[in-house]
N, C-alpha and C positions, 0 to 999 in steps of 0.2 A: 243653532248650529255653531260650533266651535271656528274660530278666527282662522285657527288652519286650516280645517276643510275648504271654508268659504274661501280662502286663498289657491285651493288646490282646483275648486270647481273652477273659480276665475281665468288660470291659465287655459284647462279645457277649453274653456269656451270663447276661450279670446281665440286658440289653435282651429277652432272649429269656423270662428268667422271669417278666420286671415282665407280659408281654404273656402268658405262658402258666405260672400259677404249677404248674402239675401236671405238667409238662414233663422226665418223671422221667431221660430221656438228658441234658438239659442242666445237670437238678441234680445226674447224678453227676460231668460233666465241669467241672460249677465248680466241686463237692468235689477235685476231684483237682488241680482248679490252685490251689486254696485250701492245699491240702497240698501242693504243690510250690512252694508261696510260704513255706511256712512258719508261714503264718496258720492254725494246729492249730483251734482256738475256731471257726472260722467252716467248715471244711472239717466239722467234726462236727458244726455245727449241717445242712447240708446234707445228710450220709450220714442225720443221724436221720433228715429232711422224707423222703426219698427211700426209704430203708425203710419210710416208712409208706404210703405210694404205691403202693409194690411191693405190698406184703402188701393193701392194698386192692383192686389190681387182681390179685388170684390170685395171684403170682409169689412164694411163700413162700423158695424157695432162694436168691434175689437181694436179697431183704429178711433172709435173716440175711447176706450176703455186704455188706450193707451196714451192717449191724450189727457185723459184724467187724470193718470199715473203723474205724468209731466205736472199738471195744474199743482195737485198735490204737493209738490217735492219744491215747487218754483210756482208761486202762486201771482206772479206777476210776467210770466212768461207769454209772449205774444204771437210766435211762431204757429 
């Protein structure tokens, strides 16, 4: 995907959280353009909020698959 899209989607979905911060499809898809930018720091800060989400709302196998995400990107992360 083109630098610009992925910049276009990013705002979406930043506008999407500001309004809905528990919005857990949107904070994995701004993790993933966060990580497709290259901005590692900001893509894990999202994968963490979003495993905690998960795991709040019952969904433990998507909250370690988010967790993994994090391991991936920060392979020393302890959170």
């Amino acid at each position: 995907m083109s630098s610009e899209k992925l910049r276009k989607y990013l705002v979406y979905y930043q506008k999407v959280l500001s309004a809905e911060p528990e919005n857990i499809e949107a904070r994995l898809r701004l993790a993933a353009i966060f990580r497709e930018l290259g901005r590692d720091s900001h893509a894990v800060e999202e994968y963490v909020t979003a495993s905690k989400l998960l795991a709040k709302e019952g969904l433990p196998l998507e909250a370690i698959a988010a967790c993994k995400a994090v391991l991936e990107l920060e392979p020393e992360h302890a959170e």
